[in-house]
C-alpha positions as CSV (number, residue, x, y, z in Angstrom):
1,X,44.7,39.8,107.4
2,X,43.5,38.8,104.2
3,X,44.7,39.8,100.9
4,X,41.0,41.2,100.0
5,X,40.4,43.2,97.4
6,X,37.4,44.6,95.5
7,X,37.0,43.5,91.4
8,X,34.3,44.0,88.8
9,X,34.4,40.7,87.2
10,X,30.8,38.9,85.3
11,X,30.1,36.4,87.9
12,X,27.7,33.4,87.1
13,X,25.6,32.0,89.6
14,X,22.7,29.4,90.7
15,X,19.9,31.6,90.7
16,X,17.3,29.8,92.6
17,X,20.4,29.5,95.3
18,X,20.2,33.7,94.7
19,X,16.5,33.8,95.2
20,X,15.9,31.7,98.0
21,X,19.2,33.2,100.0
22,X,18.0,36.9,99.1
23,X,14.2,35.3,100.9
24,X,16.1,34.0,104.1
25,X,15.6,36.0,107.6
26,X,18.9,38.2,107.7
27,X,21.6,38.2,109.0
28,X,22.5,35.1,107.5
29,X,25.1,33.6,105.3
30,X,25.4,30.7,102.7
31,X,28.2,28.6,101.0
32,X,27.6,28.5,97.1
33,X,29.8,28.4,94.3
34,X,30.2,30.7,91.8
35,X,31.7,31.0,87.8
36,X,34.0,33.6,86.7
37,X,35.9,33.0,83.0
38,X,34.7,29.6,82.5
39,X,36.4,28.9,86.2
40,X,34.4,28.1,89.6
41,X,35.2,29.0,92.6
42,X,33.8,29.1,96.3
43,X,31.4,31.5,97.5
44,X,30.6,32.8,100.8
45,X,27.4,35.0,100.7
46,X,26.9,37.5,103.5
47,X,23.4,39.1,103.6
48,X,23.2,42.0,106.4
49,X,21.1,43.9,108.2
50,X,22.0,47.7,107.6
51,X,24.2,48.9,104.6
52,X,27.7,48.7,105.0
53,X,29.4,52.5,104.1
54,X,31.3,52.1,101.1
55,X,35.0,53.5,102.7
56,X,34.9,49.8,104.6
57,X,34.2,47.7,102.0
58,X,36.6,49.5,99.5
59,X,39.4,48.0,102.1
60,X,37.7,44.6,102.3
61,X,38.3,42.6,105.5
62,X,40.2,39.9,107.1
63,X,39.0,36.3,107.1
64,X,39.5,33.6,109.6
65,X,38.3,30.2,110.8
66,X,39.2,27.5,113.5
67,X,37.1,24.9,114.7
68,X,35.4,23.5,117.7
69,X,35.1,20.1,120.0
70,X,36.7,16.7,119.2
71,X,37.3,14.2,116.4
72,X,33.3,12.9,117.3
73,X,31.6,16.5,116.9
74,X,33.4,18.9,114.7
75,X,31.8,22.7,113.7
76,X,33.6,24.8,111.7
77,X,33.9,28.9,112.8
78,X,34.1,31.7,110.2
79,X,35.0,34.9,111.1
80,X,34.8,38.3,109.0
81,X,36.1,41.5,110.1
82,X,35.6,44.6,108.2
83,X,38.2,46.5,109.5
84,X,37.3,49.6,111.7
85,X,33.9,48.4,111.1
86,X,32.4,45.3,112.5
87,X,33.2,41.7,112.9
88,X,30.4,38.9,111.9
89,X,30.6,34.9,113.0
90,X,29.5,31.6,111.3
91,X,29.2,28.2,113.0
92,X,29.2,25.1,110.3
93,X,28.1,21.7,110.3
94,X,31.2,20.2,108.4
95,X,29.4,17.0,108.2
96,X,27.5,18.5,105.1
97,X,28.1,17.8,101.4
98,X,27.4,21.9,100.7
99,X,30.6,22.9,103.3
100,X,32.6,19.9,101.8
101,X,32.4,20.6,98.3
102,X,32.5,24.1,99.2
103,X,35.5,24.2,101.4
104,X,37.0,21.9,98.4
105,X,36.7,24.0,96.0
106,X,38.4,26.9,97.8
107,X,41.5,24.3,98.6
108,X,41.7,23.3,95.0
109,X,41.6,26.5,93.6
110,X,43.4,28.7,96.3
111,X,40.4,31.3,95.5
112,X,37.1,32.3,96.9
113,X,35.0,34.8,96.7
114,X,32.8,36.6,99.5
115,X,29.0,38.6,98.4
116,X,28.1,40.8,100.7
117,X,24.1,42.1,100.4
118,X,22.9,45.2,102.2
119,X,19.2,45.8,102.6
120,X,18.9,47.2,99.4
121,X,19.7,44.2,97.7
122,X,23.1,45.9,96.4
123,X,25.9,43.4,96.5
124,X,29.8,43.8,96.4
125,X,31.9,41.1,95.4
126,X,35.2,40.4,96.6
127,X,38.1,37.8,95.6
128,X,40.8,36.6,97.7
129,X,43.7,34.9,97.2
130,X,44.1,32.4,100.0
131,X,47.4,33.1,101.5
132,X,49.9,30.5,102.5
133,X,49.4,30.4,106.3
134,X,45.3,30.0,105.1
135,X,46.1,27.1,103.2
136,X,48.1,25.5,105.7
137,X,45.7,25.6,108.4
138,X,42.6,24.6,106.0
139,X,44.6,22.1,104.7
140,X,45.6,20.9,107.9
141,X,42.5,20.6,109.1
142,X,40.3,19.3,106.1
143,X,40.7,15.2,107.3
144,X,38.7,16.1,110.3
145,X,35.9,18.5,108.3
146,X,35.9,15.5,106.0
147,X,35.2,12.6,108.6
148,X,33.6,14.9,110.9
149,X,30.3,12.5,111.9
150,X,28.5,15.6,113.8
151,X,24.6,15.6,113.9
152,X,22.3,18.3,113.8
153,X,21.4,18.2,117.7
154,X,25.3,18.4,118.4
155,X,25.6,21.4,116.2
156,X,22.7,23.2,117.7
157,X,24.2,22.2,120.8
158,X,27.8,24.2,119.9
159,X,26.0,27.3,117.9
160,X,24.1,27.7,121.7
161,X,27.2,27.5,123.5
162,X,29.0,30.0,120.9
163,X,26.1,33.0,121.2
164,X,25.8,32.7,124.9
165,X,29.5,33.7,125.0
166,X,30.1,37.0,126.7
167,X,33.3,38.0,125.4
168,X,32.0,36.8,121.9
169,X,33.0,39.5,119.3
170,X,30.5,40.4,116.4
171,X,27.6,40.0,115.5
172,X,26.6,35.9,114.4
173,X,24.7,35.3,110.9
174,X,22.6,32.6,110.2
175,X,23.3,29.4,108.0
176,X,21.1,29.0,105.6
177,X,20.4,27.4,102.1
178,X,22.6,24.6,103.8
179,X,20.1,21.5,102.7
180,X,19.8,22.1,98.4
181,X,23.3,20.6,97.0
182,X,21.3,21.4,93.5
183,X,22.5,25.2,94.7
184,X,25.9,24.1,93.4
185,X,24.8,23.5,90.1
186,X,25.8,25.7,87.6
187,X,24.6,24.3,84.1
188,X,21.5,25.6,84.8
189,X,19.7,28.0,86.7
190,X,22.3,30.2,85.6
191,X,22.0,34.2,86.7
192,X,24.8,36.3,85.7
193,X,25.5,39.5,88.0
194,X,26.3,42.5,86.0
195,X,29.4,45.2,87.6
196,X,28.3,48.3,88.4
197,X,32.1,51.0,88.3
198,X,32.3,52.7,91.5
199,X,32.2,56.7,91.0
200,X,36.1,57.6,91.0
201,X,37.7,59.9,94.1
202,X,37.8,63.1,93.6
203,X,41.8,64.0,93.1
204,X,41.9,66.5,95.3
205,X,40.0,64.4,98.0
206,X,41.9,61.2,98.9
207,X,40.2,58.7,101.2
208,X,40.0,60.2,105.6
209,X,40.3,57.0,107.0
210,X,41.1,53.5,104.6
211,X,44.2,53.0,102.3
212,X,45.0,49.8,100.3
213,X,47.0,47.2,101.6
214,X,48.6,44.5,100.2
215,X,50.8,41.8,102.6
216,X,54.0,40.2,100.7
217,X,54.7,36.4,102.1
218,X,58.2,34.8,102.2
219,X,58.5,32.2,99.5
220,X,60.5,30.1,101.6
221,X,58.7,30.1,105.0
222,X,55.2,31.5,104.3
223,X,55.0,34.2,107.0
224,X,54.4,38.0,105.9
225,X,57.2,39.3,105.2
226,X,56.9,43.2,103.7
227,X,53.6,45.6,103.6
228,X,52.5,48.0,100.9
229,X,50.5,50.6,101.1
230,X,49.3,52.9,98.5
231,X,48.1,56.0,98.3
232,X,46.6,56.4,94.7
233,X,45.1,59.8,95.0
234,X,48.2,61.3,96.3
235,X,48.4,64.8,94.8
236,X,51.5,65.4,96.8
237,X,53.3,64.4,99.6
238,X,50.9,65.3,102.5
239,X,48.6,62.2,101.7
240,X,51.5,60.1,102.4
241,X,51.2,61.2,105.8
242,X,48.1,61.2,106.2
243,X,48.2,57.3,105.1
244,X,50.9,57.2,107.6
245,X,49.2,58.2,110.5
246,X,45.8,57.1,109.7
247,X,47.3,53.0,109.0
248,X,50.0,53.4,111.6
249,X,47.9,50.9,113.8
250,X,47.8,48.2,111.3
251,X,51.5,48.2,110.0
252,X,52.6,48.4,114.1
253,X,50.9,45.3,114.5
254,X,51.4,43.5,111.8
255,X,55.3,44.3,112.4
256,X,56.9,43.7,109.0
257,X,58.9,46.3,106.9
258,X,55.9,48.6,105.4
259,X,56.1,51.5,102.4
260,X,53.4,53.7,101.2
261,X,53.6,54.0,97.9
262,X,52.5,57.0,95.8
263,X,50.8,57.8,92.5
264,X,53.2,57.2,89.8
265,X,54.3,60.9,88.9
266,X,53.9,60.4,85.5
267,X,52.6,58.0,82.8
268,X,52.5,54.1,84.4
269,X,55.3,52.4,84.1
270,X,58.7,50.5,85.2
271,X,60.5,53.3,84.8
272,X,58.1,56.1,86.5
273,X,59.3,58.2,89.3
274,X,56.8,57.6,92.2
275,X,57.4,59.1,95.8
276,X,57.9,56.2,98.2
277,X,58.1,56.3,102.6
278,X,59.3,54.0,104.3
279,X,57.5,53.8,107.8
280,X,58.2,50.8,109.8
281,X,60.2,49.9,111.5
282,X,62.3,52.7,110.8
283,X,61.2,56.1,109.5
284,X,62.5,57.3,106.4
285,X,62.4,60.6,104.3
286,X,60.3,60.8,101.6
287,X,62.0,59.3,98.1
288,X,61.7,59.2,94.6
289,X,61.9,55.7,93.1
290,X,60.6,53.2,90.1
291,X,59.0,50.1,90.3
292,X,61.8,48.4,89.0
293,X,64.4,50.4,91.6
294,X,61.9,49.3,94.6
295,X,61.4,45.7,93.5
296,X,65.1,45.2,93.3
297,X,64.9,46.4,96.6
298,X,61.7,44.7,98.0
299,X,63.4,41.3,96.3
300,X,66.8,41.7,98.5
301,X,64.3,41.7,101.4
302,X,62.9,39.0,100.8
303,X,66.1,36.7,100.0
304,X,67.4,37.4,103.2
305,X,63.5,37.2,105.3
306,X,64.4,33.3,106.8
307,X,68.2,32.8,106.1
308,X,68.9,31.9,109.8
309,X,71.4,28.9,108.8
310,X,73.4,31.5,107.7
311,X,76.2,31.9,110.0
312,X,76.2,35.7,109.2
313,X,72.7,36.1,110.1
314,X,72.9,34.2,113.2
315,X,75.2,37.3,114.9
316,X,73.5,39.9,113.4
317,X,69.8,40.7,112.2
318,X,69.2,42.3,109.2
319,X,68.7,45.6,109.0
320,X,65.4,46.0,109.0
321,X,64.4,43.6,112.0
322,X,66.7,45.4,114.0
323,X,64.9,48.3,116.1
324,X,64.8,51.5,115.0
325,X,63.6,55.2,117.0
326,X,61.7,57.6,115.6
327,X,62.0,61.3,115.8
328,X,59.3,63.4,117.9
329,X,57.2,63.9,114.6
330,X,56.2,60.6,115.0
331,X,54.4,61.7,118.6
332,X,51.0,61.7,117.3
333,X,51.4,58.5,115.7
334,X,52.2,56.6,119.2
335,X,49.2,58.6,120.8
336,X,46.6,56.9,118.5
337,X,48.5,53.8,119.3
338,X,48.7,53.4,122.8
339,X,45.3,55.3,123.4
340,X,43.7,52.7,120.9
341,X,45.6,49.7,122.8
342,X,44.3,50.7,126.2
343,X,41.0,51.7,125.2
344,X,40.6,47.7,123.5
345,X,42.6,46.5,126.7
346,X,39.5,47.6,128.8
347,X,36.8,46.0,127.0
348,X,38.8,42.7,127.0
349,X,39.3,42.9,130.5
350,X,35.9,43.1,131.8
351,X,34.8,40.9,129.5
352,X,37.1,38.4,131.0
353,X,36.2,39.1,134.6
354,X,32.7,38.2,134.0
355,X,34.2,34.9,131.9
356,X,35.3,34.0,135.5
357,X,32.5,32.3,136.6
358,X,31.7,30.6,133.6
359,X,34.9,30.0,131.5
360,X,32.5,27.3,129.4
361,X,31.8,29.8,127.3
362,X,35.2,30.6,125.5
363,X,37.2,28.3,123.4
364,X,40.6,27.3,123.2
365,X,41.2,29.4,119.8
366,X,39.9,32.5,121.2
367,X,42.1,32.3,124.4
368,X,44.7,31.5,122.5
369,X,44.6,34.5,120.6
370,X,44.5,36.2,123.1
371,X,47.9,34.7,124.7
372,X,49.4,35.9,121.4
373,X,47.9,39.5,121.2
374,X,48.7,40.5,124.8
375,X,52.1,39.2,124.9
376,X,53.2,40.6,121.8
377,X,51.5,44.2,123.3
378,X,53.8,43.6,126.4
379,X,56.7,43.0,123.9
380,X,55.8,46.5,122.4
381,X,55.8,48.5,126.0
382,X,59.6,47.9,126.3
383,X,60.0,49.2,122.8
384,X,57.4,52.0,123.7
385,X,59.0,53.1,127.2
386,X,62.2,53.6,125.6
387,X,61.2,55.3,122.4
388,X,59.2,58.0,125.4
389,X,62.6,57.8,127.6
390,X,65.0,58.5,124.4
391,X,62.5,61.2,123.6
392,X,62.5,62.7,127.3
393,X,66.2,63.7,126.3
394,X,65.5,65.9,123.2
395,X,64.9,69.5,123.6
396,X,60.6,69.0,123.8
397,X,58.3,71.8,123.7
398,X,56.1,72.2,126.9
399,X,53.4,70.6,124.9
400,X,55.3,67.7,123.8
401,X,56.7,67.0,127.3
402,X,53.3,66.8,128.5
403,X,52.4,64.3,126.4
404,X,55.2,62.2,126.0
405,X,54.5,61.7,130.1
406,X,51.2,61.2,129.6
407,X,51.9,58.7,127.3
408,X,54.7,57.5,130.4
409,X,51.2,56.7,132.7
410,X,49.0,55.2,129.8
411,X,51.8,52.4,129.2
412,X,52.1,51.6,132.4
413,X,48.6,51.3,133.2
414,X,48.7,48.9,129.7
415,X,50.9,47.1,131.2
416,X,49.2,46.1,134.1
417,X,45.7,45.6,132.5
418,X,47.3,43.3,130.0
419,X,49.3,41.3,132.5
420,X,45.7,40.9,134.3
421,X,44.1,39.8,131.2
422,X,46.7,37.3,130.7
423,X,46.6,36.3,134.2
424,X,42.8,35.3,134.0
425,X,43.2,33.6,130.6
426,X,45.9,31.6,132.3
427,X,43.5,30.7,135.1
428,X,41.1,29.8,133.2
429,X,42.9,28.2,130.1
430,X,41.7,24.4,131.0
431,X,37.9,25.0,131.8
432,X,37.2,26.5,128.2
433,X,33.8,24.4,126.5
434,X,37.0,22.6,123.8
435,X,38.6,21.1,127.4
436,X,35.3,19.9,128.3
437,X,34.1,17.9,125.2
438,X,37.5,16.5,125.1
439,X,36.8,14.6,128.2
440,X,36.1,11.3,128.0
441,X,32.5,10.2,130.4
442,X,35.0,8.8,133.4
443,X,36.9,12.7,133.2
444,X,33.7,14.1,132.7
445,X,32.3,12.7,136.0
446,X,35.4,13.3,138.2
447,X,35.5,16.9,137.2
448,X,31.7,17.0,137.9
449,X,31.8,15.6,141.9
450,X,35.2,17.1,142.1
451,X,33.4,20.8,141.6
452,X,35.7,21.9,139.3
453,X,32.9,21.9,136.4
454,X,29.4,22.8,137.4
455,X,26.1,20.7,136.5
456,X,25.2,24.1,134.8
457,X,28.0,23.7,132.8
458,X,26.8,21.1,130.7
């Protein structure tokens, strides 16, 4: 998940590059760059077909990328996920001087930001903070964008492969404006795009669905290591639960100690009471704390997240790794999980049944993630089954007990559709279009008369 936020800042860009994006058949995207306070930065401008609603893009999204083939033809993949919304995909020729400088720009500055048009030609900026795990991987990656030697026909080739994909996810946007490196020029041509305030919330209306999140890395070892959430509109202390139930799926996946965190209950400050709940992995009551009482406390985290040459660490985990059971108000909350997991479980599945035939058409990044979704959901049953048997032995009422076993049957039948889905992926792991353009023309051939790869294939 990316650290996404919306901002209002004066933004200064190329405005022919505006102009002739804002002309180009949507859905498409372009890589520009863009000036804020004298500073540039990297732009990725997303131009879409129907508006999105503004309770998505108040959240912002999550950005990814990966790329595809060998060391002689190299394309880049973007991927965009609005959460709870929709996901859109972007296939690159990194052997062009607008994705190098670009993708540059956002390595050098650890910044980007991301336009996204609707129809009505509204657009809503957003600025991210590339996190440590992003930089890593684009930075790991940049010598082969760099020397990449791909030509036009190979990229076609690859963005034909990609949207014949069954199991592809989202919708995919066109690149365009890719040709005009005088788009990157900002001494002239210079538009400047005015903020426009958003109309506040309502107090006494907080947002139904999408809270702010912000996702705390380890200084040390780079991985996320706590979760905020906050609830700025909370009035009282029902909000927080309502931010609890409503974000429970994110903070269970995400699996790192999460608080939501109130409206200060008073003036701002260091030294403000605001109401605090703790809500993974253990569930705590609701408590009053300041900033500077919770950041002592969110700092001790944190100092002890990757200790493990510690000797004491190594015989016990801290506190808040070790696994924690909730009490049977937290039922609802592991309905919308395990629901929502098997309901997503499903699609996957049958999309990977028809991927059977023609495993060509996945990749080795999409397979892999899902290795690392589906085992980790396994991982969660056994926490699941015994959270449901611990609960089994409370004094339930006759409508709990009917749905703590009904929750019983929908992990199990999890359970087995995710052990099928990793089955297939397994079977299928070295057929995927990356294990074929790695192939050398003797490999090629062999596989060919041998029948394990098709002529259609190809």
């Amino acid at each position: 998940m990316s650290n996404v936020y919306p901002l209002l800042p004066r933004l200064i860009v190329n405005s022919q590059f505006i102009d002739d994006f804002l002309t180009a058949e949507a859905p498409c995207c372009a890589l520009g760059l863009v000036e804020e306070r004298k500073q540039t930065f990297g732009v990725l401008a997303l131009r879409l077909e129907r508006v999105i609603p503004e309770e998505y893009t108040r959240t912002g999204f999550s950005f990814g990328h990966s790329l595809y083939g060998n060391a002689d033809c190299v394309v880049v993949h973007f991927g965009f996920h609005f959460y709870h919304y929709a996901t859109f995909n972007l296939l690159l020729n990194p052997n062009n001087p607008v994705v190098r400088t670009v993708l540059n720009k956002m390595l050098e500055t650890g910044n980007y930001f991301i336009f996204a048009v609707d129809p009505k030609g509204s657009v809503t900026a957003f600025r991210s903070e590339l996190g440590e795990d992003d930089l890593i991987e684009l930075k790991n990656n940049l010598p082969l964008i760099q020397n990449a030697k791909t030509t036009d026909a190979q990229y076609r080739k690859t963005v034909a492969l990609f949207e014949r994909n069954p199991n592809l996810s989202g919708q995919m946007l066109h690149w365009v404006c890719r040709d005009n490196v005088d788009y990157l020029d900002l001494s002239q041509h210079r538009l400047e795009l005015n903020p426009v305030a958003q109309p506040d919330t309502p107090k006494n209306s907080p947002p139904e669905d999408l809270f702010e999140s912000s996702l705390i890395p380890c200084e040390d070892c780079g991985e996320w290591a706590a979760q905020l959430l906050f609830a700025d509109d909370s009035a009282d202390e029902n909000v927080l639960e309502v931010c609890a139930q409503h974000m429970a799926r994110q903070y269970c996946e995400i699996n790192v100690p999460t608080w939501i965190i109130g409206e200060p209950l008073g003036p701002p400050g260091f030294d403000t009471k605001t109401r605090v709940l703790k809500v993974w992995p253990n569930r705590e009551p609701i408590q009053l704390k300041t900033a500077n009482e919770f950041n002592e406390e969110l700092e001790e985290l944190l100092a002890r997240h990757c200790k493990r040459g510690d000797e004491t660490s190594q015989d016990q985990a801290p506190e808040d790794q070790q696994i924690q059971w909730h009490p049977i108000s937290m039922l609802p909350t592991f309905t919308f999980m395990v629901d929502g997991m098997l309901e997503e479980s499903m699609v996957q599945l049958d999309n990977l049944r028809q991927a059977v035939a023609k495993p060509y058409v996945l990749d080795d990044a999409t397979l892999n993630r899902v290795f690392d979704l589906y085992d980790k959901q396994l991982d969660d049953q056994r926490y699941f089954l015994e959270q449901f048997s611990r609960w089994q032995q409370d004094r339930l009422s006759a409508a709990q007990t009917q749905e703590v076993n009904r929750l019983i049957k929908q992990s199990a039948t999890l359970k087995e559709v995710n052990e099928e889905i990793l089955q297939i992926a397994n079977s299928i792991k070295h057929e995927t279009i990356d294990q074929i353009l790695a192939m050398d023309e003797m490999e090629l051939a062999i596989a060919v008369l041998s029948g394990k790869i098709k002529p259609t294939m190809l």
